[in-house]
C-alpha positions in Angstrom: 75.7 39.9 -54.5 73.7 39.4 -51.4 72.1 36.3 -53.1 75.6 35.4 -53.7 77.0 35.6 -50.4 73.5 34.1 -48.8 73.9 30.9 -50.9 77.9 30.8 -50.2 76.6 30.8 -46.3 74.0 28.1 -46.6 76.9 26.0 -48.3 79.1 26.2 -45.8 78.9 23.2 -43.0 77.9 24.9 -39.2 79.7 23.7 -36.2 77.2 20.8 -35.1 77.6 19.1 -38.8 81.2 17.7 -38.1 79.8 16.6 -34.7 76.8 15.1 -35.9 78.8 12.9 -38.4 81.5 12.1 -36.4 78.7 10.4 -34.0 77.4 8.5 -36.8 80.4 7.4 -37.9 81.3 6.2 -33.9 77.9 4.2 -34.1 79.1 1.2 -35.0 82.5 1.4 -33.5 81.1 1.7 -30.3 77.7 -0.2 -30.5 79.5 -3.3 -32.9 76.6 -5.6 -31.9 74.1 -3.1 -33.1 76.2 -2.3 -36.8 73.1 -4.0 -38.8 71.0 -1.7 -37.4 73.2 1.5 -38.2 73.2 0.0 -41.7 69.9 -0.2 -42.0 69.4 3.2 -40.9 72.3 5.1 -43.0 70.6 2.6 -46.7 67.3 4.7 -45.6 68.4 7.8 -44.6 70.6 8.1 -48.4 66.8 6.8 -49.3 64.7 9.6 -47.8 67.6 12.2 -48.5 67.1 11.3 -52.4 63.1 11.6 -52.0 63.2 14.8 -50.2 65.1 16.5 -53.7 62.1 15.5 -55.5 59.4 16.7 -52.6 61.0 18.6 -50.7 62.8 20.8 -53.1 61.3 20.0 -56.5 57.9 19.9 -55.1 56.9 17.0 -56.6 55.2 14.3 -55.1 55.9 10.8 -55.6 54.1 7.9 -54.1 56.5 5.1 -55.9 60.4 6.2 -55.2 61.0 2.3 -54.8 61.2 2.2 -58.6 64.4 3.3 -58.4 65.3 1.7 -55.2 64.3 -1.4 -57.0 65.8 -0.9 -59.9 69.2 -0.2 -58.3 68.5 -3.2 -55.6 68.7 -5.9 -59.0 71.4 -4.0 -61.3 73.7 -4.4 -58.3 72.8 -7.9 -57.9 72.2 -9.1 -61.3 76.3 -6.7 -62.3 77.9 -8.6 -59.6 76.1 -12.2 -60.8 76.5 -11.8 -64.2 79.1 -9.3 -65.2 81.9 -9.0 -61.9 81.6 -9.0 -58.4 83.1 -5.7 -57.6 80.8 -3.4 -55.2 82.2 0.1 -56.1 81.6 -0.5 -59.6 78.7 -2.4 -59.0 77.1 0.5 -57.3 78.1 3.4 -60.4 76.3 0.7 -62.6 73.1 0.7 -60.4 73.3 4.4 -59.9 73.4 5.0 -63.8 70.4 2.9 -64.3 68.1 4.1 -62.0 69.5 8.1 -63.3 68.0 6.9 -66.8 65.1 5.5 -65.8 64.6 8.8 -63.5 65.4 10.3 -67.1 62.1 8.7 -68.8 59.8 8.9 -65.7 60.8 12.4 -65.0 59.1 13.2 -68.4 55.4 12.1 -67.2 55.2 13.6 -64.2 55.9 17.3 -65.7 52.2 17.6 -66.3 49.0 17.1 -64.0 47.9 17.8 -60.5 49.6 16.3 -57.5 46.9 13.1 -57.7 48.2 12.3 -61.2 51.8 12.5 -59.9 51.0 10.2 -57.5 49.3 7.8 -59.6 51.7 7.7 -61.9 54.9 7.0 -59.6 53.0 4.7 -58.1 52.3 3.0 -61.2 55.9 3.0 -62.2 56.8 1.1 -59.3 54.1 -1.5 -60.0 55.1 -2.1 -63.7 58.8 -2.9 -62.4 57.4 -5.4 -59.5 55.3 -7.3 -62.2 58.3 -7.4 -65.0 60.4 -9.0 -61.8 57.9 -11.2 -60.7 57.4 -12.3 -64.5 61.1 -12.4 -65.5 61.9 -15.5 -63.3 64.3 -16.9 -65.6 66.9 -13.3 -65.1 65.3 -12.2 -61.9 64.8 -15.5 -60.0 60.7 -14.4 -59.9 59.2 -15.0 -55.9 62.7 -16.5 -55.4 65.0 -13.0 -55.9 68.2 -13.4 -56.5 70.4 -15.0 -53.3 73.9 -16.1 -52.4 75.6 -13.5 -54.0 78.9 -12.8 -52.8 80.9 -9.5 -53.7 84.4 -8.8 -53.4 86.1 -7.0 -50.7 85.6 -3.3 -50.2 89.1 -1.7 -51.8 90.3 -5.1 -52.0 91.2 -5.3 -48.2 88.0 -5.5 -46.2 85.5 -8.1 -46.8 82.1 -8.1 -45.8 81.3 -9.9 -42.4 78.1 -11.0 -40.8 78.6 -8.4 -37.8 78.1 -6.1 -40.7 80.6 -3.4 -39.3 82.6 -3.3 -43.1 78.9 -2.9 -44.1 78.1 -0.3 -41.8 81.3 2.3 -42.7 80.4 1.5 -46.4 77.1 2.7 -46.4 77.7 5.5 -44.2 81.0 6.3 -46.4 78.7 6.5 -49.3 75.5 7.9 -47.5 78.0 11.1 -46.8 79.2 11.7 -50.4 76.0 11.1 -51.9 74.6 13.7 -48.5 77.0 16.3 -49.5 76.3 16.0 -53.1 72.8 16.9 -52.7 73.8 19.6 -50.2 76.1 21.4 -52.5 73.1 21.1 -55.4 70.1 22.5 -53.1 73.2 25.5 -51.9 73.5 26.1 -55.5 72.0 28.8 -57.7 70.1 25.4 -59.4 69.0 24.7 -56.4 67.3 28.4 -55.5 65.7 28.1 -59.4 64.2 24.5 -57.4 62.6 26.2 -54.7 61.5 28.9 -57.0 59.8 26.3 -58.7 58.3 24.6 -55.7 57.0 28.0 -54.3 55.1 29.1 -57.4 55.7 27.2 -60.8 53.9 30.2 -63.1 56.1 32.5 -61.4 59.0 30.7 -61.9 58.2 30.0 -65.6 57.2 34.2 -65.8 60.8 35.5 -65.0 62.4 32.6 -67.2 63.2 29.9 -65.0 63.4 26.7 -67.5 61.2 24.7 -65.0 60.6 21.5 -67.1 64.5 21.0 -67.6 65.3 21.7 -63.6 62.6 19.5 -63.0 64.1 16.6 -64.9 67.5 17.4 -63.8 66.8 17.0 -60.2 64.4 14.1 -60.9 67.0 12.3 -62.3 69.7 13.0 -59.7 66.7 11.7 -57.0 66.6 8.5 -59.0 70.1 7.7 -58.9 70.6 8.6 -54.7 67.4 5.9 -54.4 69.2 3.3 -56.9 72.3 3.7 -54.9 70.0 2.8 -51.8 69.1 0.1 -53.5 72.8 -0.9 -54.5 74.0 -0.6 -51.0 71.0 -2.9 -49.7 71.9 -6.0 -51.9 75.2 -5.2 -51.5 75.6 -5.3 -47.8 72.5 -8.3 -47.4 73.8 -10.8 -50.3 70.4 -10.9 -52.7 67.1 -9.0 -53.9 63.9 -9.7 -53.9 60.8 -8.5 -55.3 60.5 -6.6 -51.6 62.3 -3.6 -52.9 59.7 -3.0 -55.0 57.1 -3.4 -52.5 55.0 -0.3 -51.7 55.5 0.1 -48.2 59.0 0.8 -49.2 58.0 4.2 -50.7 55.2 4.4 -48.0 57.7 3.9 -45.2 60.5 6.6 -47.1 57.5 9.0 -46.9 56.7 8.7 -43.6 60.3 8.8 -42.5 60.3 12.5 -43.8 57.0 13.3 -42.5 58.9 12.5 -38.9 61.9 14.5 -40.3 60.6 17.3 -41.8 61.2 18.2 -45.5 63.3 20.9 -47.5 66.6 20.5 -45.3 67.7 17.3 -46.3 69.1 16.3 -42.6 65.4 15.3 -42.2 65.8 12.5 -44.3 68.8 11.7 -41.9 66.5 12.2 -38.8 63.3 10.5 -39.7 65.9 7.3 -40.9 67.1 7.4 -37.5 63.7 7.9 -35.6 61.7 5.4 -37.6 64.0 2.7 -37.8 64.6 2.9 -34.2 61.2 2.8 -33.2 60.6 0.0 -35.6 63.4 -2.2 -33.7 62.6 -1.2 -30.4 59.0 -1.3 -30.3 58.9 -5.1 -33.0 61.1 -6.3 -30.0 58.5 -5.7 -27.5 55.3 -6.6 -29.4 55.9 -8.1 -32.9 52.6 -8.3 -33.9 51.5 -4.6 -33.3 55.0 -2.5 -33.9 52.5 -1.1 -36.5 50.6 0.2 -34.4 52.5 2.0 -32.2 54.1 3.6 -35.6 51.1 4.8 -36.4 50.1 5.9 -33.3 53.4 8.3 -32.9 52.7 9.9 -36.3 49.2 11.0 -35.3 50.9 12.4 -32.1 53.5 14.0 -34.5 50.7 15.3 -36.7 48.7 16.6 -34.0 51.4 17.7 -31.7 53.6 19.4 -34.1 57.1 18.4 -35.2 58.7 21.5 -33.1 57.1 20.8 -29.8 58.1 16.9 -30.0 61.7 16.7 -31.4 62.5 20.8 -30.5 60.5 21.2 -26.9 62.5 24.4 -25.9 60.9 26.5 -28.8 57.5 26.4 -27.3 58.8 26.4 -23.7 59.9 29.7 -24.5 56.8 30.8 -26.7 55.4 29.9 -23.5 57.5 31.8 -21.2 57.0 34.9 -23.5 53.5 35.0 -23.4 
């Protein structure tokens, strides 16, 4: 019963939660000429959230999340080319393709050490960036797929180059996707998850089913990262073989190495930190906004998450001692 009423408690949203969204939400209201930016941030942050169910509470480690990202990033485009323009369905479409192709992939990264997980993610993503480069004539090759125009949001609000209509869509869908995965991790699946990521041959001893958790929240991952990737062609007009790209999975990663993994709102919080950094500091030096990136994830490394982003915990270790 205690377990019971512990989960029940982590389920429930704490005061600063309404606050923290209702912020977010103001972001573009109140900084219009900065709504790209917070639609940027709120396409990554649903990104990172959907990478830190697979590392942060499945324990697995994936090196090539932009497979799904990717795969989402297309089905949107090539749904709304080919089949209608509409966005909301659009997305459900992308969403269920990258959930089955989480289905097949979750099956070869049950077995192996962490390198082989990582080689084989990674080698997922690169099979789907050669079959787009290769499939010019239904992916448009180098070229991606441009000038697609979607329909307007509930019929009523059409997508504008301010991107403010952009802005409240991915946020609207970054918060039901968020509270999804928060009401999964708060669940009694999602204790049998960490159970698994603590110690898998304990987990297997007391008759956890870890293969078929491990699937089940693999696949759930995949479908958060292809709704990413639905909500970035979606709100920019085409896809490219960028999506793809490695640094997209390298740059999700890194975004929860500045967040922090296992709570979910650190998907949220790297998004914000890294894409903020990115714009400020590509402003000032273009050439070397690399870096400084860098150079602030050593600090962060070295430093300690905590005494950075949390400096009143060791001022009062400090004061104690």
């Amino acid at each position: 019963m205690n377990a019971l009423q512990s989960l029940r408690g982590d389920s429930r949203m704490k005061w600063w939660e309404p606050v923290l969204w209702l912020a977010i939400f103001a972001a573009p209201l109140v900084f219009p000429s900065h709504a790209l930016i917070v639609n940027e941030i709120a396409i990554f942050a649903l990104f990172a959230v959907s990478l830190d169910l697979v590392l942060g509470f499945g324990g697995i480690v994936s090196l090539g999340h932009a497979a799904f990202f990717g795969l989402g990033a297309y089905t949107a485009a090539l749904f709304c080319k080919h089949v209608m323009p509409d966005p909301h369905v659009g997305l459900l479409v992308a969403m269920a393709a990258a959930a089955l192709l989480g289905l097949v992939a979750s099956l070869t990264v049950l077995r192996g050490s962490d390198l082989t997980r990582l080689m084989v993610t990674l080698g997922v993503a690169l099979i789907l960036l050669e079959l787009a480069n290769k499939l010019d004539w239904l992916t448009g090759g180098t070229d991606g797929i441009q000038g697609l125009v979607f329909s307007p949001l509930l019929g009523k609000f059409e997508f504008d180059l301010a991107g403010k209509v952009a802005s409240m869509y991915s946020l609207v869908v970054l918060l039901v996707l968020f509270l999804v995965a928060r009401r999964i991790v708060n669940s009694p699946f999602g204790a049998t998850l960490k159970a698994i990521r603590d110690n898998r041959l304990r987990a297997m001893a007391i008759g956890i089913p870890v293969h078929a958790r491990l699937i089940a929240i693999y696949t759930v991952a995949a479908a958060l990262a292809g709704a990413a990737g639905a909500l970035f062609t979606q709100t920019s007009g085409f896809a490219s073989l960028d999506v793809f790209e490695f640094h997209r999975s390298a740059d999700v990663m890194l975004m929860l190495v500045i967040g922090g993994v296992g709570w979910l709102y650190g998907g949220i919080t790297g998004a914000i930190v890294f894409k903020l950094l990115q714009d400020f500091i590509s402003q000032i030096t273009p050439q070397y906004w690399t870096f400084w990136i860098g150079l602030f994830l050593v600090v962060l490394v070295l430093v300690g998450r905590d005494r950075i982003f949390k400096p009143w915990t060791w001022i009062k270790r400090g004061a104690a001692r």
